[in-house]
Each structure stands twice: as C-alpha cells, then as structure tokens.
C-alpha positions in Angstrom: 31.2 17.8 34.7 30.5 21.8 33.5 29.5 24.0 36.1 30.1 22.1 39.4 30.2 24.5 42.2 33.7 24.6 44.6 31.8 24.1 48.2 33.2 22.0 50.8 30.8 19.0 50.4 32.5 18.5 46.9 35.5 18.8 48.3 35.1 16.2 50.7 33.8 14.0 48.1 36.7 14.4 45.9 39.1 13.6 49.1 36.8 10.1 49.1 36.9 9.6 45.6 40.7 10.1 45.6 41.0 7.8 48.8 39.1 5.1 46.5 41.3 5.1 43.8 39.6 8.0 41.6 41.8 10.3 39.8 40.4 14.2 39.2 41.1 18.0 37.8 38.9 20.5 39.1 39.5 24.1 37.7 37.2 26.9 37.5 34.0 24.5 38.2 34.8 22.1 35.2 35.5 18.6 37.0 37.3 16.0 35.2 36.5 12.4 37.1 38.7 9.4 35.7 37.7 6.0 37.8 39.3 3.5 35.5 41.8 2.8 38.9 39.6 2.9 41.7 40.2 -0.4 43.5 39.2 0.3 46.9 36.2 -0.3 48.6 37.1 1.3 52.0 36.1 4.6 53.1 37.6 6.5 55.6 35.9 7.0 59.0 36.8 10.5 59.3 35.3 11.5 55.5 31.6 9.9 56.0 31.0 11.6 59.3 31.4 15.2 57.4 29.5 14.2 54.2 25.9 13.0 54.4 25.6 12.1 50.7 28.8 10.3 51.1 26.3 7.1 51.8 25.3 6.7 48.1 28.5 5.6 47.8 27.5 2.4 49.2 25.3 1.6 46.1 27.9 2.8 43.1 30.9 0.3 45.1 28.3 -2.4 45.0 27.5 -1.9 41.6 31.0 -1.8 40.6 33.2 -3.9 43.4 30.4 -6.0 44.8 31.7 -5.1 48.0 32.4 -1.9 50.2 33.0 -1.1 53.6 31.6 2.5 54.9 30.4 3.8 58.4 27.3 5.7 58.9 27.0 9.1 57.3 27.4 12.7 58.9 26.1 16.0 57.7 24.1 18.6 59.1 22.5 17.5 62.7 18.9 18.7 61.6 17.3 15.3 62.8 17.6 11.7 63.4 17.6 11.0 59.3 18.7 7.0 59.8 19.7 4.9 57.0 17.1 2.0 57.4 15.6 2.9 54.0 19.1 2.6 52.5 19.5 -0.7 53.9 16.2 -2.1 53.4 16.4 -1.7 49.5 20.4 -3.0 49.1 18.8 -6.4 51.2 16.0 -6.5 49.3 18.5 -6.3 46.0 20.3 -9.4 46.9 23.0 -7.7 48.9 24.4 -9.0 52.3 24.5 -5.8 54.9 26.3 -6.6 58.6 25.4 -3.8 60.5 28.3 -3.1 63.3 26.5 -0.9 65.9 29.7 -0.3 67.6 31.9 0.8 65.3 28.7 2.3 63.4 29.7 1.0 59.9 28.2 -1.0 57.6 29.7 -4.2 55.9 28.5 -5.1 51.9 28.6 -7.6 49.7 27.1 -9.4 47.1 25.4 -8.9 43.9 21.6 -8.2 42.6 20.2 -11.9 42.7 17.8 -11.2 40.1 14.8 -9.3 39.1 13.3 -7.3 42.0 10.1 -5.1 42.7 11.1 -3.0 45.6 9.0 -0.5 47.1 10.4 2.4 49.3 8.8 2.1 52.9 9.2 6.6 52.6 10.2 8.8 50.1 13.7 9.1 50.5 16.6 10.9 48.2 19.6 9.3 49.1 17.8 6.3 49.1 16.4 6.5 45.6 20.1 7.3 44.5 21.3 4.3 46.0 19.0 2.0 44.7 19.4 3.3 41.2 23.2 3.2 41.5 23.4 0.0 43.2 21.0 -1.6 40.3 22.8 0.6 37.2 25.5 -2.5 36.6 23.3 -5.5 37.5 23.6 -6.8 33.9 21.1 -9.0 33.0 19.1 -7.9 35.7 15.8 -5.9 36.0 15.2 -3.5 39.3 11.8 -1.4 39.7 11.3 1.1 42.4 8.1 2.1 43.4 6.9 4.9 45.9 10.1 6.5 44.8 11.2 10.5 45.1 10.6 12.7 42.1 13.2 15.6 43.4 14.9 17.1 40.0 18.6 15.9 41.8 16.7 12.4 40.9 16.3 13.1 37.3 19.4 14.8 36.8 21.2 12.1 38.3 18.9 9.5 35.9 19.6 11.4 32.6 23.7 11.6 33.8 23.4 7.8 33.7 21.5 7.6 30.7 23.9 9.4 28.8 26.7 7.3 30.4 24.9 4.3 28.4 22.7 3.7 31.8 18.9 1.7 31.2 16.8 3.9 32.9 12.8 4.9 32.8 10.1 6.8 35.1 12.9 9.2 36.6 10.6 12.1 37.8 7.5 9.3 37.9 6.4 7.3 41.6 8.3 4.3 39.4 11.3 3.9 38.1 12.4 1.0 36.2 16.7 0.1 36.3 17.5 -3.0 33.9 21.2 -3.5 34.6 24.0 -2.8 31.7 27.5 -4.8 31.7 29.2 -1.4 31.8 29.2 2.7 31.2 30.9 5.0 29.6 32.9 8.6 28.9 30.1 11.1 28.9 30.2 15.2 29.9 27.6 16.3 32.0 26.5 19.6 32.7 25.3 20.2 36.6 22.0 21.9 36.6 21.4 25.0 39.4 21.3 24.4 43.0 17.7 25.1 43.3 17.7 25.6 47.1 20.8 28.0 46.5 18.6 29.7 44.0 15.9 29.5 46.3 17.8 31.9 48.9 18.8 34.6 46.7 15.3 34.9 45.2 13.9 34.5 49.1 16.9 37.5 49.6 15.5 40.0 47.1 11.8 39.1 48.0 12.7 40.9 51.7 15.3 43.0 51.1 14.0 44.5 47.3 15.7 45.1 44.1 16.9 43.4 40.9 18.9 41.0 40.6 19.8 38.5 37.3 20.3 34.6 37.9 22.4 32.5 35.6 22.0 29.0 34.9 18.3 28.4 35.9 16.5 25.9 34.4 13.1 27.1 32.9 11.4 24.3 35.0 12.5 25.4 38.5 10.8 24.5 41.3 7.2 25.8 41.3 6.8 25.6 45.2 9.5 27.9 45.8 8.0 30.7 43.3 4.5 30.3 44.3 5.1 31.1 47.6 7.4 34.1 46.6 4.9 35.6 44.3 2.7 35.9 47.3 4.4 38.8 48.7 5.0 40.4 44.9 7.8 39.1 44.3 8.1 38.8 40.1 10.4 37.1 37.8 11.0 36.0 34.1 13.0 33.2 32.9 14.0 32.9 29.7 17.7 31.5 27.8 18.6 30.0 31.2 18.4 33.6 33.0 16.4 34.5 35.7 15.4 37.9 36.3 13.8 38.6 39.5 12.3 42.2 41.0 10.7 43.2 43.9 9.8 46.6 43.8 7.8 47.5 47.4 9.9 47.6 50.9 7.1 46.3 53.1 5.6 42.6 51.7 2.9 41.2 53.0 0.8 38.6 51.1 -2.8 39.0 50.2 -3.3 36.4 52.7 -2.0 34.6 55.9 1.2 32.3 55.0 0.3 28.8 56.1 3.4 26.6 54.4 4.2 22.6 55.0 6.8 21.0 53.7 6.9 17.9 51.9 8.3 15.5 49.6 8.4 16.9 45.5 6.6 18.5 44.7 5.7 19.9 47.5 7.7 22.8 49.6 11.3 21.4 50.3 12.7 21.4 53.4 15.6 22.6 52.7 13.9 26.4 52.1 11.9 26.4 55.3 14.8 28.1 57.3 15.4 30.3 54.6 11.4 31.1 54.6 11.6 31.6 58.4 14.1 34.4 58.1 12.3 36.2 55.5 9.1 35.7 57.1 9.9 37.7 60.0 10.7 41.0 58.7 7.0 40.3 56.6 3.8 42.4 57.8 1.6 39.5 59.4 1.1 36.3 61.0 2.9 33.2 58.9 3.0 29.8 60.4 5.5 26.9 58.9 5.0 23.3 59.7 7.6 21.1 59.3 7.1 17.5 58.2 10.3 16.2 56.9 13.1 16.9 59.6 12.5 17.2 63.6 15.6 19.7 64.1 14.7 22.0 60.9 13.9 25.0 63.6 17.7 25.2 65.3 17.9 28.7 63.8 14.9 30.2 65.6 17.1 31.1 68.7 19.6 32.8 67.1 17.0 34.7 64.7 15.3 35.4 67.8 18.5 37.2 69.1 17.7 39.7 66.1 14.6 40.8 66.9 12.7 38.1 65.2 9.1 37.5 66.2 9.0 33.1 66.6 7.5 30.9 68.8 7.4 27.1 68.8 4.6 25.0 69.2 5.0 21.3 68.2 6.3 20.9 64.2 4.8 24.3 63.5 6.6 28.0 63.9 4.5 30.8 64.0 5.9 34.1 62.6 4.9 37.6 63.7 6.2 39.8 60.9 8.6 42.7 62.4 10.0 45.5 60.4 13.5 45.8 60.8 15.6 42.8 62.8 18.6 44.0 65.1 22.1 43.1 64.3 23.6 40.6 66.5 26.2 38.4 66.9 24.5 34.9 65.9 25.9 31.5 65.3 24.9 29.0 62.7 24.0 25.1 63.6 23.4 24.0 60.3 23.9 24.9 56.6 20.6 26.4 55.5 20.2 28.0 59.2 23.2 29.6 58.6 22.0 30.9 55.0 19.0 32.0 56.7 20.7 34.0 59.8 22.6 35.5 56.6 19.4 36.6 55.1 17.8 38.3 58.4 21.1 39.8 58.8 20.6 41.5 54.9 17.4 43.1 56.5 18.5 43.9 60.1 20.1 47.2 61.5 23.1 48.3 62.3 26.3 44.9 62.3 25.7 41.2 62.2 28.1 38.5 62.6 27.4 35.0 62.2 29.9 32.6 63.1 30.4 29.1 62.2 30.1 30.0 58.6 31.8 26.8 57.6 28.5 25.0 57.6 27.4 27.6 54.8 30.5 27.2 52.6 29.2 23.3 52.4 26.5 24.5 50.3 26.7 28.1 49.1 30.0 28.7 46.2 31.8 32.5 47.1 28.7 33.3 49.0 30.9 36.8 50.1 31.7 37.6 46.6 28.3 37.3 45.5 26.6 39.3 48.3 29.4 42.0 47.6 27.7 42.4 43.8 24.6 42.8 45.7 26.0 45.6 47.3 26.1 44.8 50.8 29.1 45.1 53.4 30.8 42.1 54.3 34.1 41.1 55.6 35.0 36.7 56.1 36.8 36.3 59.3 36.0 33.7 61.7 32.3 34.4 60.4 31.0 36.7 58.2 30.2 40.4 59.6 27.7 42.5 57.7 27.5 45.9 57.4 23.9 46.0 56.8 22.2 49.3 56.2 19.6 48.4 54.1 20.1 48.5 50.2 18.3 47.7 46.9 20.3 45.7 44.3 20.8 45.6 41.0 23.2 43.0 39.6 24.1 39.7 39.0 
C-alpha cells in the first residue's frame, strides 16, 4: 500500500495484525502486508479498546478462519455508536455471534449458509465494511446489501478488493452485490487522501487566509465540504491530483446565514462538524450546526468557549455567534477531530494556545507540527502542542 499515512490508529492496527500472525514493512508511508501466516483468530483486549475500526476485523477472520474471537471496539467517546448493525448482518450471513456482556466480547463462527439479501437497519460504515469483508471469500455464495453507505472509504475499499481478484458491484450505489471467490491475491494499492484531513486544512485557510497547495487529492473530493467552504469565498482548483486553495479576505462571512446538518454521503460528514464549529466562530454572523449522526459530536464547545468562542447549546443544534479574534488559552482535547478543531481556533486566536491531549490528534492527522510549521505558524510538541499564534497568511504546501 502507497501512501499510507504513519498515525497511531495504523499503528495500532499493525500491532493487531502482527498479534494475528501478519507479517509487515512500513517505511516512508509504503506498507508491505504479507498474511500468508496469520493463524490466529484472537485479538487482544487491550488493542480493540483503542482502535474503533479494529471491529471490521470480525468480518475479514470470518471470511478467512471461519472463526474469531474480539471484544467490543474503542475509539473516540463521541457517542454511544453500538455494534448491533455489525451483528445483525454477520447473523443474518449464517454466522453464529455469542455476545458475552461481561467480558464485552463477541464469540464467531461459522460460515455464509448461502445466498442472502440483507438490508442494513441504518447506514453504517463499519458495518458496510464488515459485511463486504465477511461475504468476499463465501465461494459459491452470493451476498447483496441494500440501504448500504456510499462514503468514498466504501469504494476504495471495494475497488482494493476488486483488484485483489474480489466479485464486487454497486460500491458507491444504495446496493451492493458480494458473490464470494475461493481466494485473493498480491495486488498494490494506492491509499486515496484523507478527506476529512483535507477537509481541516482547507477549513484552516478558509479562516485564517492564504495559499496553500494540497497533494494527493482526488478530483472527485467531497462536494459537501467545498460547498460549504465556497460560501465564505473560499476558492480552489484541482487539477493532476493537486489542490490549490486561496482565500484572499481576512473577515468571511457568507452571503447568507450558515444553517449545516450532517448526514450520511453525501451529505455533510460528521467528522467536519467540529472542525466547522471552530472556524465558524471567528466568522461575521449567526451559524447554526445540527448534528444528526453522533450525540457527543459537541465535546469541544467548552474548551472553544474558553477561547473566546461565541456557542451555545440547544438540543442537537450549536448556534455560532461569529467573533473576530479568539483568545489563546490553555485547552484540552476529548476527541480526535475536537482536538483538530481547538487546533484550528488556536491558528486564529491571540496571543499562546496550548492544547493538551494531543494524542487523540496524532490518531488521525500524519506530522500535523511539521505541516503547520510550512504554514508558517509557531509551534513547539510537548505534552501538547503550544502555538505561537499571531496571525499569518500562508503560502506553501
């Protein structure tokens, strides 16, 4: 895999991978996976419980071992996000699950018992992936999925498969369609750009101004996140898998008031809403953000609050009262895209900013210091990362 970015949650999946058997090199983002050996079906407590993607897992062991043993998955504690969904599809595939409520793991075996139409009670990611990875080896077999997700992670992770010799159709679609292969083979994949990553640097320049150049961006990316963006002038190009993105005026303010849900692709990912909340502040204007995905999505308010921020709460919805300069503070993040988003006030506040608990960042964002040092601002990694943060336009890459 080309272009696979060195952040913690990678990490921790290569310490599973490696516990399962699964041998790797991983140098200068190029990973080199080799799961001939894996022969375990056992994953340790301690791994799961940091890793919430760690769950697909579940579906590729079933698919190969017919059997694995994992406990429920961890992550960012942004809301009650339960596994039900995941379950619900692997039983209605033909596997056995024994849910152990004490221990919080899951026990299962089996094999897909034949040709299955399931439909996904909600839209879930994970779940999608672990239907479509549980289903991928069912040879013989035919698995569609209705009422599925259409995020671009799904189709990337369809075409991956495809290209590995995978029988796979409607990634992208509200069906898709798995008939089952005996086996899959070498392939190299190259990882398309973290959109939501992308996301905050473009949601970055949009408050603070400037220039800055994106690498890797696929011409397709996400047309929620730009919309919204272009509302406050923000204006890019794309073009040869480069991003150029300017924003020229100090004060934004959009033509008119910001009124943003998220929802499932296409709609406004959940993921950006912090991110929006932060650069929303320091906008001229009223703004209101509903969130429909996650109950816990507003954890950062407090802390952006702190900074001089302008929030109040009033059910699923935050309504934002534009400021013009936040206040440096010490802050601490909750969650990985609150803690990119107390970054991105502190880009636009006065005077120092330190926010701690920067390790929930670093599961997401790849050098996140050295690239904010191109961009010219002044920041020092301790225990957290201190800003120096008089305000300044950039111009690189």
């Amino acid at each position: 895999m080309r272009n696979c970015p060195d952040i913690s949650d990678v990490r921790i999946m290569l310490k599973i991978l490696k516990h399962l058997g699964c041998n790797y090199k991983f140098e200068n983002n190029i990973l080199e996976l080799d799961s001939d050996k894996i022969n375990v079906s056992d994953i340790p407590k301690e791994d799961v419980t940091k890793l919430r993607s760690s769950i697909v897992l579940a579906g590729a062991l079933l698919s190969r071992n017919n059997w694995c043993k994992i406990s429920y998955p961890g992550g960012c504690n942004i809301g009650l996000r339960k596994i039900d969904v995941h379950i619900d599809i692997l039983r209605k595939m033909g596997y056995e699950i024994d849910e152990n409520e004490e221990t919080s793991e899951l026990i299962c075996g089996g094999r897909v018992n034949g040709d299955n139409h399931i439909r996904l009670r909600v839209r879930s990611v994970g779940a999608t992936e672990n239907g479509i990875l549980a289903a991928v080896l069912s040879d013989g077999y035919c698995v569609t999925f209705s009422n599925v997700s259409k995020e671009p992670e799904i189709v990337n992770l369809c075409k991956a498969l495809i290209k590995m010799g995978a029988d796979i159709t409607g990634a992208g679609t509200d069906e898709i369609v798995v008939r089952g292969v005996k086996s899959l083979r070498d392939t190299t994949i190259d990882i398309s750009c973290d959109r939501i990553v992308c996301g905050t640097y473009l949601a970055a320049v949009t408050a603070v101004g400037g220039e800055v150049r994106l690498l890797n961006v696929n011409k397709n990316f996400d047309k929620s996140i730009l919309n919204e963006l272009e509302k406050f002038g923000m204006k890019y190009k794309i073009s040869n898998d480069e991003m150029w993105v300017s924003k020229t005026c100090k004060d934004y303010k959009s033509e008119r008031d910001i009124i943003i849900s998220t929802s499932a692709y296409p709609g406004f990912p959940t993921d950006m809403q912090s991110i929006f909340l932060s650069m929303l502040s320091v906008a001229r204007g009223t703004s209101v953000v509903t969130e429909n995905i996650f109950e816990n999505r507003f954890k950062c308010v407090p802390e952006l609050i702190k900074m001089g921020a302008h929030i109040s709460i009033s059910g699923s919805s935050a309504i934002i009262k534009g400021t013009k300069r936040l206040i440096g503070k010490d802050v601490t993040a909750t969650d990985l895209r609150g803690g990119a988003a107390l970054i991105g006030a502190a880009l636009k506040a006065k005077g120092v900013a330190c926010i701690n608990n920067c390790e929930f960042v670093e599961r997401g964002y790849e050098n996140l210091e050295y690239k904010l040092k191109k961009l010219d601002v002044d920041i020092i990694k301790q225990r957290g990362l201190r800003f120096e943060t008089e305000e300044k336009k950039s111009s690189s890459e």
